[in-house]
Each structure stands twice: as C-alpha cells, then as structure tokens.
N, C-alpha and C positions, 0 to 999 in steps of 0.2 A: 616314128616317135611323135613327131610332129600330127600324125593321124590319130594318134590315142589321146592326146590333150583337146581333140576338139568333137571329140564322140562328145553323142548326149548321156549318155553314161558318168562320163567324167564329171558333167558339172551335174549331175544330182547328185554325184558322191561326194564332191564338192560344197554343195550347200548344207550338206545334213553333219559334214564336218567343222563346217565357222560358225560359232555359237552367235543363238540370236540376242539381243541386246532390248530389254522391255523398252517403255515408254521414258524419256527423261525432255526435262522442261530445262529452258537455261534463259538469259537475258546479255543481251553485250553490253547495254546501259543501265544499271541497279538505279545510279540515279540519273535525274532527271533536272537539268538547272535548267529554266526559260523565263522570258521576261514575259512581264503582263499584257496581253494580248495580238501575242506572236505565237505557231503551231508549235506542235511537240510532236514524238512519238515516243508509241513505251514498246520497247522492243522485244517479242513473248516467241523465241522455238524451242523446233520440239521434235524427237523422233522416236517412231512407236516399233512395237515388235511386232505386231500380224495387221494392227486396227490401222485403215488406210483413210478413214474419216473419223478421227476421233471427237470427243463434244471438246467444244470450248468456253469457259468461260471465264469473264474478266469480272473482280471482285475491289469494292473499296472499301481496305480495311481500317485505316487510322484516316483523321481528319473528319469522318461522318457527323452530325448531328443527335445520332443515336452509339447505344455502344455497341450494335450490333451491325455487320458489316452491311453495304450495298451495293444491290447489284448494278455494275456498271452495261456490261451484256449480257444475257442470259436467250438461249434458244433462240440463239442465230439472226436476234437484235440490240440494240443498243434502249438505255431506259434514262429514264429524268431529263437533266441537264445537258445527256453524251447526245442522245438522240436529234439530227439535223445538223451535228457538227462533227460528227468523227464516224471512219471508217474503218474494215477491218481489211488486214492485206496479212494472209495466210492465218496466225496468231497476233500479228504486231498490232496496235488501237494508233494510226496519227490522226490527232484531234488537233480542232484549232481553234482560232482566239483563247486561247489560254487566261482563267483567273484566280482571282488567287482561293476564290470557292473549290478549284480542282486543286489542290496543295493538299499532301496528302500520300498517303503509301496504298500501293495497288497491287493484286495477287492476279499470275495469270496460272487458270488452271485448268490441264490438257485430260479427257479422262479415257483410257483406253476398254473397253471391256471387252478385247479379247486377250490382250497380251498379260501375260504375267502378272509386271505390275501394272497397276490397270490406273493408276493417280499421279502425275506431277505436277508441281508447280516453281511457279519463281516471283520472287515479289520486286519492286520496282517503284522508286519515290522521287513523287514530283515538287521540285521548291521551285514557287514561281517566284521570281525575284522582282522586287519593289525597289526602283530611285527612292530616295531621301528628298522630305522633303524641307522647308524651311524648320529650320528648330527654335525652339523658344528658350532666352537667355535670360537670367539674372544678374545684372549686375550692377552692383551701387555706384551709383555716382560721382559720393564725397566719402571720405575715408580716412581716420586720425590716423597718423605715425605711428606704429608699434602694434596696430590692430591684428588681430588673427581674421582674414576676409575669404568667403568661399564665393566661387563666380561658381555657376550651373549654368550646362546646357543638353538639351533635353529633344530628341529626334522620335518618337514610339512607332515609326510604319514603315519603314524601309526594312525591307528583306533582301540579305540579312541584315543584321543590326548595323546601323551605320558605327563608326567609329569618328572623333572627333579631333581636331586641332583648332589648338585657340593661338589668335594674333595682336601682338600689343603692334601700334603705327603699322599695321598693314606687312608684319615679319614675323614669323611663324615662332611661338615659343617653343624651347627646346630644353627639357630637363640636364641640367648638369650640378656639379659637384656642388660650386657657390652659390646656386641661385635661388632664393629665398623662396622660393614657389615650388609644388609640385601638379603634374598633371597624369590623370586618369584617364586615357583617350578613349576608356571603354563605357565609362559612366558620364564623362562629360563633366569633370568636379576638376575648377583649376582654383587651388589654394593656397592663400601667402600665410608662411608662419607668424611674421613680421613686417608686414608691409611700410616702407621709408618715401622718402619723396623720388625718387629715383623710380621709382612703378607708378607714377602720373603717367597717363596715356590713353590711348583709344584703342577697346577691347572690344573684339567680336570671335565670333566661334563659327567654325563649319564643321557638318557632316556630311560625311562622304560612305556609298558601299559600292560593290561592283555592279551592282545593276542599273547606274545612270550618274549624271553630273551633279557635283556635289552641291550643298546648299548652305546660305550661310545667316548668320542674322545679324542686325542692323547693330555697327557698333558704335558704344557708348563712352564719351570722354571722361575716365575715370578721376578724379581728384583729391590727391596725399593733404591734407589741411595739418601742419603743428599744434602740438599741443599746447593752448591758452594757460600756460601755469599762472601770470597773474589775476586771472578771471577766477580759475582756481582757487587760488588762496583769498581773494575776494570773499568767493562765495563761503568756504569755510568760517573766515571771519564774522560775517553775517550769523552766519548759523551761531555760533558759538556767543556773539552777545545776545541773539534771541533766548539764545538758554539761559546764559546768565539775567538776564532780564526779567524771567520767567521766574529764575530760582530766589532772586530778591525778591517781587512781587509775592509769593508765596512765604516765606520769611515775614516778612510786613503785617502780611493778612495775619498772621499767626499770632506773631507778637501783641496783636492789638486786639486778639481775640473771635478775630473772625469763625476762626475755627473750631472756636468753644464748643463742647455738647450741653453746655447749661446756659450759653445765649441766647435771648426769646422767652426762655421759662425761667427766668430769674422770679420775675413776678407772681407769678403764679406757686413756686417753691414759696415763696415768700408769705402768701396769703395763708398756701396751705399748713405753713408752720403756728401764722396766728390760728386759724380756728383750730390748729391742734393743744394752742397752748388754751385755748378760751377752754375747750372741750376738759382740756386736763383741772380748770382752776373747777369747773362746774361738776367734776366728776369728785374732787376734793373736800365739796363744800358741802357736796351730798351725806359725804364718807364722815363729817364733822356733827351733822344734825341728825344722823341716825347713831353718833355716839352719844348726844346731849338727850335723848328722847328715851325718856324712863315710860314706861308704863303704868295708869293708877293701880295702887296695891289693891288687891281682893280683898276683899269685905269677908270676914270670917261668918259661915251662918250659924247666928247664934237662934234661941230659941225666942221668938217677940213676946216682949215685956209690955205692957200696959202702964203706962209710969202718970198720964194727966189725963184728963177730962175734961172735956168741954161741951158745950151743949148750944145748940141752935136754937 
C-alpha cells in the first residue's frame, strides 16, 4: 500500500486532479503610516498558475502631479524620485527617507501571460505623518463683560490634522454643563457666550497629532474690563444736547428768515415790479393818444372853380 502512494504514477494522477489556482496579488499592509524621513515598505505578493517569472510593475495612482498615473517601476527598474533609494525584494518596493512628496496610493501589478488569469493587482497607501508645528493664536487682550469672544487657533501642516486644547493659568479647559465657553478641538475655535470677570486669565493653545510632540503658542493675559455705564450715559447726554443745540440753531435761522427763498432777491423783485409798473403807465398813455388822434377829414374832389384873378 505504502509502495502504490510513492509510484511516479501516483503523483501525476495526483497533480492533474488538484485544480490549478491563476495568478492572484495580495498586500499584508493596504496602508502605510511613516514619519518623514524614516524607511517604509509597501508590501506586493503574489502566486501565479504556470508563469514562474512574471512582469512586475509598481504604479502611483493618487497624489501625482498629473491625473494620469506614474510609473514608480517599470521593466525591472525604478523611475524619478524611487530611483537610488528603493529596492525591489521578490514584489515588495522598501524605500527610504520617506516624504511627504511620496504620500500617496500605490498599485502593485503582477502580469501573468501564461496562466489563465494572466493580471493582478493590489493597491497600497502611504500617509507620511507630519509633527505639528507651532500654531498661530488670536486672542484679545481686553474684553467688556457680557461680550460674545472667539479665541482661534490654527495648525495647517501636521499630518494628520492636529487636534487642539486650550489652557486658561496653565489648566486645560474642559467643556461641561455650566461653563460659559465652548470648545472645538478639531477647528481650534474656543468661544464665550458671555464672558464675566471670572474668565480674566492667561490663555494659550496647543496642537498635538500622533506623529511628534505637541506645540504650543505663547499665551496671552486676557482681561474682563466692566462696563463704564456712567461714561455711557455721559456720552449720550452729549449727544442729545448736540442735537438739541442743533435743532434750535435751525429754528432761529428760520424764524429770522434765513431760510427764505425770496432773501437776496428782494431787490431785484422789487426793481422788476417798478419798470413793470413804468412799462404798464407808458403802454397806457400810448393807448390814450391813439384814442385822442382823429385823422384830417378827406377833402371831397370837387370840380376846380376859378373864382379870382390876379395878375403879375
């Protein structure tokens, strides 16, 4: 029995009965977390059905410059940037100094051309992670009692995004039920609905991610100032005799005529009225002597008469 299981018979009947399995591509690591300029590798296998050298090639699809992908290896070298810092071990690429130029998603793809399927791939993303670094704060100074106040603070280069916690006297604010503020740890925005004298203090922010030690910015002695009500009502007072001051002065002008549309031209109405009235006595006088003004009566033509004599 034991002589029939080790004929060579056996094991071809054997092979031609366990089905063969095409090419398939896989990855242990899809992603890829590394700090900036520390190695990596992107991890690419692969087993084929008949093809005992298949091609290989590694492709960068997202994060390029163009929208069309590039080649990271192609025909059994490395291109651009890979080229003098990364090697190939079987399918796998470890590359080193890592930055944040190489962030980004990466396809490795095995091609078989005898086996079945004759194409696999697996794709593979690298996020190089960035420390935080100093953030930049807003935050005022002096500040009335009952004011609505927003503090900002603002990190834009840490990979991932940093997240943020702000400190009044060097003690970490912490949202709860009563507390007149809230805070945003993902935008950096800590805001008092109402700020009293009780939030006087020294406020600063830090940002923090997992890829290095947090950073913080220089803080600033806030200060709650009351409100001047008698400065206040000062100042209204003021205001209000201005107007009134104002509103008599215009009254006055009025009264006395300033405001006339016939001041200035009094004179001149005046003038115009006489030579209207001269115009009218001369237009009267005309009208008088052209009713007095008879015409001589016409001489009837009679026939001439010879009636004297006389002699030279």
């Amino acid at each position: 029995m034991e002589h029939l299981f080790t004929s060579p018979l056996v094991f071809v009947i054997l092979l031609q009965i366990v089905p063969s399995v095409p090419v398939s591509v896989f990855t242990t690591a899809p992603i890829v977390e590394v700090r900036e300029n520390k190695d990596a590798e992107l991890s690419c296998e692969f087993k084929t059905e008949r093809d005992e050298h298949p091609r290989i090639e590694w492709k960068k699809t997202r994060g390029t410059r163009s929208s069309s992908p590039d080649f990271v290896y192609f025909e059994g070298e490395f291109r651009k940037s890979f080229k003098g810092r990364a090697h190939m071990d079987g399918a796998t690429i470890k590359l080193k100094r890592v930055t944040q130029e190489d962030a980004g998603e990466y396809r490795c793809e095995v091609s078989a051309a005898t086996d079945t399927v004759q194409l696999g791939e697996a794709n593979i993303t690298i996020i190089v992670l960035v420390p935080p670094q100093t953030p930049s704060c807003e935050i005022p100074s002096r500040v009335l009692t009952g004011a609505v106040v927003e503090m900002h603070c603002r990190e834009p280069h840490g990979v991932p995004a940093a997240t943020y916690t702000w400190y009044k006297d060097n003690k970490a604010l912490r949202p709860s039920f009563n507390a007149t503020y809230t805070i945003n740890p993902h935008t950096g925005v800590l805001m008092f609905t109402s700020v009293t004298k009780a939030d006087t203090g020294q406020y600063h922010c830090e940002a923090r991610n997992k890829a290095g030690p947090p950073k913080s910015c220089e803080g600033v002695h806030v200060k709650i100032d009351d409100l001047n009500v008698p400065a206040i009502i000062a100042g209204v007072v003021v205001v209000c005799l201005v107007i009134a001051l104002c509103v008599f002065g215009a009254c006055y002008a009025h009264r006395h005529g300033f405001f006339s549309r016939h001041r200035g031209r009094s004179f001149w109405i005046t003038q115009c009225q006489g030579a209207a009235h001269i115009s009218r006595q001369n237009l009267n006088r005309t009208e008088d002597m052209n009713t007095r003004y008879s015409p001589p009566p016409e001489e009837k033509q009679q026939d001439f008469k010879h009636t004297h004599s006389f002699m030279l």
